[in-house]
N, C-alpha and C positions, 0 to 999 in steps of 0.2 A: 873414283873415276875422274879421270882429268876434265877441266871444264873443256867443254866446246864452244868454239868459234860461232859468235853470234851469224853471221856471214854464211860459214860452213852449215849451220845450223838452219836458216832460211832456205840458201839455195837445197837443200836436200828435200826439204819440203813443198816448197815450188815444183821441183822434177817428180815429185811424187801426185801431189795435185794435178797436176798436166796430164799426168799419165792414166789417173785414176777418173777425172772430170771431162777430161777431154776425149782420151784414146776408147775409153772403156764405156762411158755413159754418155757421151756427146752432149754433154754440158760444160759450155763455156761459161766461168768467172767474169765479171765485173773486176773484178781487182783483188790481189789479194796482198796482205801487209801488216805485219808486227801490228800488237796493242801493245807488249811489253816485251823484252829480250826474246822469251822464248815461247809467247801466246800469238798465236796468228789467227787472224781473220780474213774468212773469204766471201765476198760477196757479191751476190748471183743477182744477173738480169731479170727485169720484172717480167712476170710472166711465165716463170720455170715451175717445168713440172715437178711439183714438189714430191711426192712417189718418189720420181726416180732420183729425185737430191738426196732423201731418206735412203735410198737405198744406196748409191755414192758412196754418202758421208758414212757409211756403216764400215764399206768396205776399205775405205779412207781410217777410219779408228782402226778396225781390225789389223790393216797391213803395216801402220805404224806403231800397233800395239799400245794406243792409249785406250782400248776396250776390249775387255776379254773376250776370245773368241765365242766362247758361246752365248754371250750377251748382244740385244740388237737394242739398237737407241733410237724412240720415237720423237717423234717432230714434237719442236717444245722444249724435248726433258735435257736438263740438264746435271751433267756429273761432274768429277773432282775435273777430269782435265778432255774435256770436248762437250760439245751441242751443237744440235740444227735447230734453228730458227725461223720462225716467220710473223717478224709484227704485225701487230692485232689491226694498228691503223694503214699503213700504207701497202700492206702484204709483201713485203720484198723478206727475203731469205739471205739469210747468212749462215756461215759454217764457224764455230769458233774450237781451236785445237792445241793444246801445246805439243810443242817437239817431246818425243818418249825419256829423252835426256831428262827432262826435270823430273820425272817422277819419282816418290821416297822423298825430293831434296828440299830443303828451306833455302835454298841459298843461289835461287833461278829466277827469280821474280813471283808473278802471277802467273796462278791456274784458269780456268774457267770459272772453276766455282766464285773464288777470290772475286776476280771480277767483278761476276752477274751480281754477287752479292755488295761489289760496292758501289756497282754502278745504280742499282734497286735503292740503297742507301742515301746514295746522292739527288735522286728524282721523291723521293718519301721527303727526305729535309728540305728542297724547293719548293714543293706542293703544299710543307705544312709552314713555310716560311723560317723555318728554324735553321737554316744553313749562316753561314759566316759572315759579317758585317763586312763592307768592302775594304777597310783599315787591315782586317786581318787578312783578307785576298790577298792584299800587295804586299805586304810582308811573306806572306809564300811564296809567290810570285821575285820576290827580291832575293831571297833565300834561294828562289830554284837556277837565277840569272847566276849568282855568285857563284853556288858549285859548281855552274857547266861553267864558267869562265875557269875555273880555277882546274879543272878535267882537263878543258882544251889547252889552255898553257902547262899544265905538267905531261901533256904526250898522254893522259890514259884516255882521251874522247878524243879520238881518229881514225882513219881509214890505215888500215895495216899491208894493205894493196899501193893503194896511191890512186887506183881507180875505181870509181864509184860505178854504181848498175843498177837501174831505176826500170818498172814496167809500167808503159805508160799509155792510156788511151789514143787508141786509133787517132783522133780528130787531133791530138795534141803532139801524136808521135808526127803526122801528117804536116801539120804546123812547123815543125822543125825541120822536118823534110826539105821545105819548099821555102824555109829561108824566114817567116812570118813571124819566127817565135825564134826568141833566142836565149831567152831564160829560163829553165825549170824549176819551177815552185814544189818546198816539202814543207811537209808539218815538221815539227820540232818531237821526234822520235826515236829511242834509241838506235834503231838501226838505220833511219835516216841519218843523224850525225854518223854516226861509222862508215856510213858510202861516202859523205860530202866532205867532210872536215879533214885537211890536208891533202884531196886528192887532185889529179895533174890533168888525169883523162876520167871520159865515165861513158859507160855503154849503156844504149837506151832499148828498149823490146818494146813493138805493138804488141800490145796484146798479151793472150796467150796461141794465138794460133787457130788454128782448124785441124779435125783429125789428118793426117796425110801432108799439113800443111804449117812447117815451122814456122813460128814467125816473123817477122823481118826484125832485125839489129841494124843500128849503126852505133861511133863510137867515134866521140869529138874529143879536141883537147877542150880545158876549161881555164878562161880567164881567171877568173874568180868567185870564188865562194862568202856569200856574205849573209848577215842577218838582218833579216825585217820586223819592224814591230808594225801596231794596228794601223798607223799612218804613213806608213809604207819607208818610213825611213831605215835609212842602211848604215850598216857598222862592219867594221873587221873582227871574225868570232875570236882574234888574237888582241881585238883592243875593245871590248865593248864597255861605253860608256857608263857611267855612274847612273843609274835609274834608268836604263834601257832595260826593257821586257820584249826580248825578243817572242813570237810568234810563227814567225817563218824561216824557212831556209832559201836561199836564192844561190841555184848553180847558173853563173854566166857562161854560156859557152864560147868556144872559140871555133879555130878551125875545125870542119870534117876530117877523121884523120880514117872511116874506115868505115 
């Protein structure tokens, strides 16, 4: 099967979410966004009835076919590629799912399972104090700077559009709106670099909406796209200096074009 378009692959998912969260069980998202190429997470306002999440996220597996129809997945449990959740300390809910594409494949990143499993991993080695000296941190850390430098300068880590497309919270899409905010902040994540790096324009979404009620878009040119590390210093992702650790992504906006 030919691969699929990270991009293609999200937005199908998102329209499916909207339709499934929103239309059908009037449950509004928090946000939803890549862990890895083809793992998505969604996460839900505090306060949600968790019932009807379970029942949701059920019909969310079932209609993208990562859980076999006559299987139903309880709150908690997790399998190869989806789970519903709800932390024990702060009780907020998330959905976690991969696109039906990677299933069978090795060759798509992480699953669910993968995941919870290394995430579990990584919280067992901080607690028992056995995780990594910080020598070796930056050494990965240095290692993970060099390949994305060396991605962005050979063309394979970019926007293949030229325009990026970010959903972004109400208070923030609002901000922009009104002139107050003119840069939007990403994490450093695969599909975040594919929206930002090389791109001209980038369309912005409150939200995800109300039933009956699309969201509002708009869609600006962009001055420029650049990288942040922890002290907020900025670099060109086509010149990044020798021991820069990037941590952010920075789209500067320009004109409103839409």
């Amino acid at each position: 099967m030919k691969k699929l378009s990270m991009r293609k692959a999200y937005n199908e998912m998102a329209e499916i979410v909207s339709e499934v969260f929103i239309q059908n069980h009037r449950l509004i998202p928090e946000g939803m966004d890549n862990i890895d190429d083809y793992l998505y997470f969604v996460a839900m306002k505090e306060g949600v009835d968790v019932d009807v999440l379970v029942d949701a996220s059920n019909e969310l597996f079932h209609r993208i076919g990562v859980l076999p129809a006559d299987r139903r997945l309880e709150l908690n449990e997790e399998l190869e590629y989806c789970s519903v959740h709800q932390n024990e300390h702060s009780g907020k809910c998330f959905v976690l799912f991969n696109h039906p594409f990677v299933m069978g494949r090795d060759d798509c990143g992480e699953t669910v399972r993968i995941f919870g499993e290394t995430q579990r991993k990584a919280i067992a080695e901080e607690e028992s104090g056995d995780g990594e000296d910080e020598s070796e941190g930056t050494g990965d850390y240095e290692e993970f700077m060099r390949l994305l430098a060396d991605g962005i300068k050979s063309g394979a880590i970019r926007s293949k559009s030229g325009e990026g497309y970010f959903v972004l919270k109400g208070e923030y899409y609002d901000a922009i709106a009104a002139g107050r905010k003119t840069t939007e902040y990403r994490d450093i994540t695969s599909r975040n670099l594919s929206m930002s790096i090389g791109i001209k324009t980038v369309k912005l979404q409150r939200g995800y909406g109300h039933p009956g009620q699309p969201p509002a878009q708009m869609r600006f040119e962009v001055k420029s796209v650049t990288f942040m590390d922890s002290d907020d210093r900025e670099c060109d992702p086509y010149n990044i200096p020798s021991g820069f650790i990037a941590t952010t992504i920075a789209i500067h906006l320009g004109k409103r074009i839409g």
